[in-house]
Backbone as JSON Lines, residues from 0, in Angstrom:
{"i":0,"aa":"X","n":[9.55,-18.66,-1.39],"ca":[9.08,-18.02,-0.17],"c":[10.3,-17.71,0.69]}
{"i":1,"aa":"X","n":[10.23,-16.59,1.37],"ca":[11.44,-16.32,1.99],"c":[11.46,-16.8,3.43]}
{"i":2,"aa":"X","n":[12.56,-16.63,4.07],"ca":[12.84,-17.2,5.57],"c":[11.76,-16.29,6.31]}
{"i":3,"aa":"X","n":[11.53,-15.05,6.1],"ca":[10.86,-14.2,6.83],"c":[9.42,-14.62,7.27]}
{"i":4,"aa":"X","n":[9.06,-15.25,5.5],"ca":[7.34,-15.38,5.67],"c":[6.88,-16.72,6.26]}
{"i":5,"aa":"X","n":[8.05,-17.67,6.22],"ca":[8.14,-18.59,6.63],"c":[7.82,-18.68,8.02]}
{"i":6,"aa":"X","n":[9.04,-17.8,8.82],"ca":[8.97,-17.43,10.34],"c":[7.39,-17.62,10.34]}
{"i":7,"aa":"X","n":[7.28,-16.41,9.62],"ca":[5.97,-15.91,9.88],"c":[4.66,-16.77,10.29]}
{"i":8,"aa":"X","n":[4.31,-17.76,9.31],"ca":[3.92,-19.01,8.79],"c":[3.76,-19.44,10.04]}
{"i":9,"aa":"X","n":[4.77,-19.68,10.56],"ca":[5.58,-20.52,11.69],"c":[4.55,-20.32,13.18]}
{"i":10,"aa":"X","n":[4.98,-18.8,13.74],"ca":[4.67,-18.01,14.52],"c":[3.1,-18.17,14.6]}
{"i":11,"aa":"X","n":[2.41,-17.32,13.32],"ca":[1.38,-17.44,13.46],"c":[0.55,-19.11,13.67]}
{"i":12,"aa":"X","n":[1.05,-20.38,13.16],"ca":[0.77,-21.88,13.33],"c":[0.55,-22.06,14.57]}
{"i":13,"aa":"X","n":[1.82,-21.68,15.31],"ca":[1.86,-22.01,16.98],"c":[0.89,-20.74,17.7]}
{"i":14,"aa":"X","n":[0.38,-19.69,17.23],"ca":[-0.4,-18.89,17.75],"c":[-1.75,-19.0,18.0]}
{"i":15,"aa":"X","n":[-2.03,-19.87,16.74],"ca":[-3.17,-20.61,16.09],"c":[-3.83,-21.59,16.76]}
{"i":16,"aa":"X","n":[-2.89,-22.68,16.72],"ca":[-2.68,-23.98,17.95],"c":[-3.14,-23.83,19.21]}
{"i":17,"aa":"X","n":[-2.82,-22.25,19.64],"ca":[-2.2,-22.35,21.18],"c":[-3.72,-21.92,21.67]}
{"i":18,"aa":"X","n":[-4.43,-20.99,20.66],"ca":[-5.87,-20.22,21.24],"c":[-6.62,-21.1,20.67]}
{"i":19,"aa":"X","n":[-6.42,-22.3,19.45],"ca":[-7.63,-23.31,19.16],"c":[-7.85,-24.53,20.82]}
{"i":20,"aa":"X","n":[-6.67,-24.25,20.84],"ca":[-6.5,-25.59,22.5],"c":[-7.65,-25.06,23.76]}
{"i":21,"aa":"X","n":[-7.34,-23.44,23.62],"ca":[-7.81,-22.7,24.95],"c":[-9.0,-22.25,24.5]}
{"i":22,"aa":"X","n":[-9.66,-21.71,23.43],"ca":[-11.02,-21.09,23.61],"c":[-11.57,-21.47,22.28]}
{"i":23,"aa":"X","n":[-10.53,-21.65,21.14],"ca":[-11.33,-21.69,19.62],"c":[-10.87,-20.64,18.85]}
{"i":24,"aa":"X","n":[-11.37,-20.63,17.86],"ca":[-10.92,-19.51,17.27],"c":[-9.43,-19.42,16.34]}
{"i":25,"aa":"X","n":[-8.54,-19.87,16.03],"ca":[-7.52,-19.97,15.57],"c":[-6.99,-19.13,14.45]}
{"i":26,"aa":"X","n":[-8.3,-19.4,13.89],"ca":[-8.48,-19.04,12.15],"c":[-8.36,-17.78,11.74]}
{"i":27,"aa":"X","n":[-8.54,-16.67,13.22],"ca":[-8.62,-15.67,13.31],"c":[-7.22,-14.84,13.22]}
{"i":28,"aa":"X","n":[-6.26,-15.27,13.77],"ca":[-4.79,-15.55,13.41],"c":[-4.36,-15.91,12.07]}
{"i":29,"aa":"X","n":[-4.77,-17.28,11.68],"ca":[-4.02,-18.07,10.61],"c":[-4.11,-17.58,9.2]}
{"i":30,"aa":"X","n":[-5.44,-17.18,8.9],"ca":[-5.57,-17.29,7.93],"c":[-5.2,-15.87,7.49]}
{"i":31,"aa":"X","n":[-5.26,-14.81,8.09],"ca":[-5.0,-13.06,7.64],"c":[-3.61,-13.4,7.39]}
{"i":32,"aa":"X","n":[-2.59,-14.1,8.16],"ca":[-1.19,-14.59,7.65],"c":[-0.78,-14.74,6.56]}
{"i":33,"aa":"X","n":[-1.65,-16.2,6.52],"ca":[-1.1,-16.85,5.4],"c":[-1.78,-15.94,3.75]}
{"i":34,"aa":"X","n":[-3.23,-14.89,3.68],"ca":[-3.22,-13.98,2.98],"c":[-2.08,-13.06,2.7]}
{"i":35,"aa":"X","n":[-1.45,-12.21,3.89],"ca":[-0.74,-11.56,4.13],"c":[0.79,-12.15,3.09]}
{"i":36,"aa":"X","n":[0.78,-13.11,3.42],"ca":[2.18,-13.74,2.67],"c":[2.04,-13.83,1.24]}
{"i":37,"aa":"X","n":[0.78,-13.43,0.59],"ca":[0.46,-13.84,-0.84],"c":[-0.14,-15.07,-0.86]}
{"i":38,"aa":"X","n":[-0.22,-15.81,0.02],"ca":[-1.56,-17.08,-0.65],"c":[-2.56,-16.67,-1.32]}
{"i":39,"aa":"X","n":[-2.87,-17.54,-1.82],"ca":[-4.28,-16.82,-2.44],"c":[-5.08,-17.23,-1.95]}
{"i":40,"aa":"X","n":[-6.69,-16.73,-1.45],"ca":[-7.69,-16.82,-0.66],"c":[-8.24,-18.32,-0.65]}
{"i":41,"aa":"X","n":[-8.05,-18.72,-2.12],"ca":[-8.8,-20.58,-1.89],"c":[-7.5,-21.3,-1.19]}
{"i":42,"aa":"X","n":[-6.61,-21.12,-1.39],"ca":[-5.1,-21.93,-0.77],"c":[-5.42,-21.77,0.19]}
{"i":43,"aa":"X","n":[-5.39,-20.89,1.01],"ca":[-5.48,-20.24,2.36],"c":[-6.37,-20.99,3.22]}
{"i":44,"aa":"X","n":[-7.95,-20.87,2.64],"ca":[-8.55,-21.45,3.43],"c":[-8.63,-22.78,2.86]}
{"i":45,"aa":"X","n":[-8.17,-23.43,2.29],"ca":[-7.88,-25.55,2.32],"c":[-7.09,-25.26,3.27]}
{"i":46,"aa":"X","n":[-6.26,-25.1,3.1],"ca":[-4.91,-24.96,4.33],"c":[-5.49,-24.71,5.67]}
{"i":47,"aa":"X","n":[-6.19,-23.67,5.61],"ca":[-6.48,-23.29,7.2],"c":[-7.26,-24.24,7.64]}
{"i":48,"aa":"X","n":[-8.07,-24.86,6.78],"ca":[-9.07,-25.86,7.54],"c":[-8.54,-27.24,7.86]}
{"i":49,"aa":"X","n":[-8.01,-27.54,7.19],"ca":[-6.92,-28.61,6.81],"c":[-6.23,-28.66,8.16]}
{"i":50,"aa":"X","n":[-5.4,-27.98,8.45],"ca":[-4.55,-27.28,9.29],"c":[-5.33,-27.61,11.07]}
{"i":51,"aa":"X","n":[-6.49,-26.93,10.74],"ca":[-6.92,-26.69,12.24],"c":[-8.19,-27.47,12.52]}
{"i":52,"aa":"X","n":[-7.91,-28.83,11.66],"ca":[-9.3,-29.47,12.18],"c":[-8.72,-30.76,12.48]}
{"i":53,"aa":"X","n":[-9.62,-31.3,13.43],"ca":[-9.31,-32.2,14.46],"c":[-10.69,-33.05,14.63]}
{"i":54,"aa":"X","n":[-10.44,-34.25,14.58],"ca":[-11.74,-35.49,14.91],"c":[-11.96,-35.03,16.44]}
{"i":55,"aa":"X","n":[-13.38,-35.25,16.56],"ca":[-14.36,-34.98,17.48],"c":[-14.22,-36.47,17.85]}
């Protein structure tokens, strides 16, 4: 994976974070990314859920 998609990765994580804190929604960001980079759609979403879930 290159430095670029990485950034990328990166950027979109903290973008993710920042609108799951304030309204929800995160996934809406994260996951077209991490497609975008070549994940493949089941990676993507373990990861994304993985990623953006949090005990109630």
């Amino acid at each position: 994976m290159s430095l670029f998609n990485e950034m990328l990765i990166f950027m979109a994580a903290v973008a993710a974070g920042f609108i799951n804190a304030m309204a929800g929604g995160g996934t809406l960001v994260s996951f077209p990314v991490l497609l975008a980079v070549g994940i493949s759609p089941v990676v993507a979403n373990v990861t994304n859920t993985v990623a953006l879930y949090q005990e109630q």
